[in-house]
C-alpha positions in Angstrom: 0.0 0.0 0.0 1.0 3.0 -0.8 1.8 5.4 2.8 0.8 8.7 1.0 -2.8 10.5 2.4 -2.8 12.6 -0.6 -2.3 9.9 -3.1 -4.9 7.4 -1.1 -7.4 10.5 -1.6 -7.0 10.4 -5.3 -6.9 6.8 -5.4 -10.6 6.6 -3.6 -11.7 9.1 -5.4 -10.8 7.1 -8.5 -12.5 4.1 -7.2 -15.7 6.6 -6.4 -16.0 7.5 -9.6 -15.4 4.4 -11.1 -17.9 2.6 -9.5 -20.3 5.6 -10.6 -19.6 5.3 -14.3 -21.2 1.7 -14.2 -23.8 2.5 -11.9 -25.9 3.2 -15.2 -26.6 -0.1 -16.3 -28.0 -1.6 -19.4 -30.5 -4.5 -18.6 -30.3 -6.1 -21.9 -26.1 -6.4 -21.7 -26.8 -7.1 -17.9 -24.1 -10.4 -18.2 -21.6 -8.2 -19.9 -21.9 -5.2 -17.0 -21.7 -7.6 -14.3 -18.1 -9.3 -15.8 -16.8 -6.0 -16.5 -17.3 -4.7 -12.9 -16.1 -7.8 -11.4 -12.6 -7.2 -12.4 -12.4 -3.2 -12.6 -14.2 -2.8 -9.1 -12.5 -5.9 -6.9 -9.7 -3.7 -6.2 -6.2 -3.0 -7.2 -3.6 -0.4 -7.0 -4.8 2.0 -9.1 -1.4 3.5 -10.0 -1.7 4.4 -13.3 -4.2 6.7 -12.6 -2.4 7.8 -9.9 0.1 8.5 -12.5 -1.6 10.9 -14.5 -2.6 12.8 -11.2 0.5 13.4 -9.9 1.8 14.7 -13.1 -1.5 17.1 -13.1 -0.9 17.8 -9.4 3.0 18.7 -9.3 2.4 21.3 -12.6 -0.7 22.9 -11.1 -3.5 21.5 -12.6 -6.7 20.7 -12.0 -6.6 16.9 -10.0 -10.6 16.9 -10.2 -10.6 17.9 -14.3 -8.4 14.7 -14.6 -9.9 12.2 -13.0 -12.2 11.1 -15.6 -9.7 10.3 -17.6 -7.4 8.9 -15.8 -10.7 6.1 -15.4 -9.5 5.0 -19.3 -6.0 3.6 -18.2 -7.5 1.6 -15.4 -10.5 0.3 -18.1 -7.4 -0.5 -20.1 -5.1 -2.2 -17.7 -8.4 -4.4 -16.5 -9.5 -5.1 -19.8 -5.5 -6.5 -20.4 -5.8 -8.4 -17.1 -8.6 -10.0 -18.1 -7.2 -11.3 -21.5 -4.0 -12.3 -19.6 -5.6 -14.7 -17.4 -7.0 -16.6 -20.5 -6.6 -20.0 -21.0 -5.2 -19.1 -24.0 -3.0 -16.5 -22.9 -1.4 -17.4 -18.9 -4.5 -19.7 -18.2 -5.0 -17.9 -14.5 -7.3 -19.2 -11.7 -6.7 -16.3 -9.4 -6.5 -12.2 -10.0 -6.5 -9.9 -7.1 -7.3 -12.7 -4.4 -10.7 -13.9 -6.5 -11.7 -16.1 -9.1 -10.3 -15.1 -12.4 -12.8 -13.7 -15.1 -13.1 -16.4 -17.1 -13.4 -18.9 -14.6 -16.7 -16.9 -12.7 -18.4 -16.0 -16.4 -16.9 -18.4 -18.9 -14.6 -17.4 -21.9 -16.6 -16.0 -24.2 -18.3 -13.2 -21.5 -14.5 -12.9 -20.1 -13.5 -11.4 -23.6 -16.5 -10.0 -24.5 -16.0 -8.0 -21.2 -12.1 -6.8 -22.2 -13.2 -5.9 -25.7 -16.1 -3.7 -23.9 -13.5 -2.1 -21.4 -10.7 -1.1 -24.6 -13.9 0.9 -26.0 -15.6 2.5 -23.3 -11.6 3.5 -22.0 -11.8 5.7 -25.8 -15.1 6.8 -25.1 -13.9 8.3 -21.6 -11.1 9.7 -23.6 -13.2 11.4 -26.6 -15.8 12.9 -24.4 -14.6 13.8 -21.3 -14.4 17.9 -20.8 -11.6 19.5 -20.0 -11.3 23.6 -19.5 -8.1 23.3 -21.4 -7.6 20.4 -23.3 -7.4 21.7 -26.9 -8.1 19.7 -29.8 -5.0 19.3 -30.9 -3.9 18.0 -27.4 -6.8 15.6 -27.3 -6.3 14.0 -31.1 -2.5 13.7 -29.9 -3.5 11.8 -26.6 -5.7 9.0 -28.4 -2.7 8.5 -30.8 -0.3 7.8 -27.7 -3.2 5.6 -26.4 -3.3 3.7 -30.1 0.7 3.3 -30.1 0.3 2.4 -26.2 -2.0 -0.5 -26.3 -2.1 -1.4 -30.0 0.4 -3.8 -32.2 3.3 -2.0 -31.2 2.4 -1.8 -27.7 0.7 -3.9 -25.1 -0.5 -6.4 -27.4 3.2 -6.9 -29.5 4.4 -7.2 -26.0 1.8 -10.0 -25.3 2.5 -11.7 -28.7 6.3 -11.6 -28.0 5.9 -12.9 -24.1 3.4 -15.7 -25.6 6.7 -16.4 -28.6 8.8 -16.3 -25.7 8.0 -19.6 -23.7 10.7 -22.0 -23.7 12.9 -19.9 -26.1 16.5 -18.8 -26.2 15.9 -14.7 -25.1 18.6 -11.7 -23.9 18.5 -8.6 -22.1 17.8 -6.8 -25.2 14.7 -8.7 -25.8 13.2 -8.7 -22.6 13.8 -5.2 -22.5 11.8 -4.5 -25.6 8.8 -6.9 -24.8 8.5 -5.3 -21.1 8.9 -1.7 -22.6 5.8 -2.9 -24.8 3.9 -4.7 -22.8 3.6 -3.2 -19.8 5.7 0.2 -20.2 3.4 1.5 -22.9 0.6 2.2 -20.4 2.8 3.9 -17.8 4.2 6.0 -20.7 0.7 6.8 -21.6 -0.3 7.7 -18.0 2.4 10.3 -17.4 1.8 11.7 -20.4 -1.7 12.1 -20.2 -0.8 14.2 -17.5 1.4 16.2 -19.5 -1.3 17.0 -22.1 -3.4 18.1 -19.5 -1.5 20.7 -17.9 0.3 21.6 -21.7 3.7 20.8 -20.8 6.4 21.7 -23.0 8.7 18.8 -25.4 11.6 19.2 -23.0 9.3 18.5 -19.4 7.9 15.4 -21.7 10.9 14.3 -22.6 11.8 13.8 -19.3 8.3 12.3 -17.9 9.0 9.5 -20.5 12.5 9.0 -19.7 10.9 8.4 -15.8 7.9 6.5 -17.7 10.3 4.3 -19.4 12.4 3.2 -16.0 9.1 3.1 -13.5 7.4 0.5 -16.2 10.4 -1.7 -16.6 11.3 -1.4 -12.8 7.2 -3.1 -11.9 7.5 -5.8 -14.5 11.2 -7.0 -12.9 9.6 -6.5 -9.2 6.6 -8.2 -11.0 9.0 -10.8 -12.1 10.9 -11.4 -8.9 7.7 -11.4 -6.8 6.4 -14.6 -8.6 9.2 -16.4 -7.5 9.4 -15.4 -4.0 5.9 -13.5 -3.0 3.1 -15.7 -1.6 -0.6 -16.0 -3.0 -1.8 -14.1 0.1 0.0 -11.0 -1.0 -0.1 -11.3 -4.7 -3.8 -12.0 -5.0 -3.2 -14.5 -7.7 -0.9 -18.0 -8.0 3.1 -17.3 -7.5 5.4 -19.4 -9.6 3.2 -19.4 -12.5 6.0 -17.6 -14.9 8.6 -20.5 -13.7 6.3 -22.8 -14.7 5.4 -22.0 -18.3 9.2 -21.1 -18.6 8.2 -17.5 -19.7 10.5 -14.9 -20.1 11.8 -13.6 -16.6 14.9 -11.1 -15.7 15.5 -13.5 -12.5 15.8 -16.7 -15.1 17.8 -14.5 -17.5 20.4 -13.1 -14.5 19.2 -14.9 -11.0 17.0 -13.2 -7.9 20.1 -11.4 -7.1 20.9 -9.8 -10.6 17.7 -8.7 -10.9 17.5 -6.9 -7.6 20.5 -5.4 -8.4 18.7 -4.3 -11.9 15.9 -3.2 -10.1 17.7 -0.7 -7.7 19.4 0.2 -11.2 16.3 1.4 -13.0 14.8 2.9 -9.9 18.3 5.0 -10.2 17.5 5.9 -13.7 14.3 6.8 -12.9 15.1 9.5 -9.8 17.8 10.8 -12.3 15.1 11.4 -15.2 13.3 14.2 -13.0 16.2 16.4 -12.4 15.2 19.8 -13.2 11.6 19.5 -11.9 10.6 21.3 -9.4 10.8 20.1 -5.9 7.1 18.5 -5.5 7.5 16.6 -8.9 10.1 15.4 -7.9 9.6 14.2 -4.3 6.0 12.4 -5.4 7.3 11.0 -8.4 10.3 9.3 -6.2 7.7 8.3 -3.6 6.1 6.4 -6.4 9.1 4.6 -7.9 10.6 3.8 -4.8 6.7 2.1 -3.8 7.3 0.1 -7.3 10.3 -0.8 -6.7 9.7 -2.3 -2.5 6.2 -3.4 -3.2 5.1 -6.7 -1.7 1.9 -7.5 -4.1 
């Protein structure tokens, strides 16, 4: 958990209006609602929204203007957690201590329920108002989202992973298939941020420089805690990854090189916000050094 009253305030109020945007239901898709809220609404971290609302926060912005869109990354990063646990995909039983989708609803409702998130995550994104937001600013952040999430993004990342299995793999890859499948979305996040409050090339350079380091730095945490985190902190099965003989940075360079890799990146991200001012800086740490010591 993340010890931060400010950030916990934003993170409930996330989670508020979350649950508000499906409290409109539609009685005749009444199967699809109830799979989609199963996953979004049974809890989580919520950091990618979290994120965008730091970002908004530390380059004074609006954190209430935001939050409705930073409700399309968590609809994104559900409707990929859904998909993961697949049978086809990582073949889950358990996702944030529950019953995977698929297993509760079946396969067909489980998909039917990520394909429904992706679109309602762009519908957030399209009509959402913003005092602000030009729209310029707003075409430019549904292109990010499409390169984010799309097939040079989260899903190449999820077709390399899947190519992965039981293959001969380096640094280099691994690199490229984390920075794709799971750093896309942080990219997206922070930058979303950046739109909102019309930062400049330079501060966005440097937001995706942090971006690049945070999202690598959770998917070797991610990595490292399937091997030695229990199913009571995780939420889901540990040694899954081991298993299917996917593509780890602890089989690549052992638990203890990619610790050491970890404190690396979280390095390389507290060096990408020099120049920012001091409350930038000193929430955007707090965040990376929460990624990097988390327990679930």
């Amino acid at each position: 958990m993340i010890e931060n009253e400010q950030f916990q305030t934003w993170i409930d109020r996330v989670d508020t209006e979350l649950v508000r945007y499906f409290s409109e239901k539609d009685l005749t898709c009444n199967p699809l609602d109830r799979a989609m809220e199963y996953t979004l609404l049974a809890g989580g971290k919520r950091l990618r929204p979290l994120l965008t609302l730091v970002v908004v926060d530390a380059f004074g912005g609006n954190t209430e203007e935001a939050i409705p869109f930073t409700l399309a990354s968590e609809l994104l990063h559900t409707y990929s957690l859904i998909h993961d646990d697949l049978p086809c995909m990582d073949d889950d039983d358990m996702r944030r201590g529950k019953p995977t989708n698929h297993t509760v609803f079946g396969e067909a409702y489980a998909i039917l329920a990520g394909d429904a998130l992706q679109s309602e995550a762009f519908q957030i994104l399209v009509t959402s108002q913003h005092p602000i937001l030009s729209p310029d600013r707003r075409l430019e952040i549904l292109k990010e989202l499409c390169l984010a999430i799309g097939r040079r993004g989260m899903v190449a990342g999820q077709v390399m992973d899947l190519s992965s299995e039981g293959q001969a793999y380096d640094l280099d890859h691994l690199q490229l298939l984390h920075s794709r499948k799971t750093g896309g979305l942080f990219r997206f996040c922070l930058r979303l941020g950046g739109h909102l409050t019309q930062l400049d090339d330079e501060a966005m350079e440097k937001l995706t420089a942090y971006a690049d380091a945070i999202g690598l730095l959770f998917q070797v945490v991610d990595d490292v805690l399937d091997e030695e985190g229990t199913s009571e902190n995780l939420g889901k099965t540990p040694g899954k990854d081991k298993e299917a003989a996917k593509a780890t940075f602890p089989h690549l360079m052992g638990l203890d090189g990619a610790h050491s890799f970890a404190d690396n990146l979280l390095e390389q991200a507290e060096q990408a916000l020099a120049g920012f001012e001091k409350k930038a800086v000193k929430n955007l740490s707090e965040i990376a050094r929460y990624i990097r010591h988390r327990d679930h």
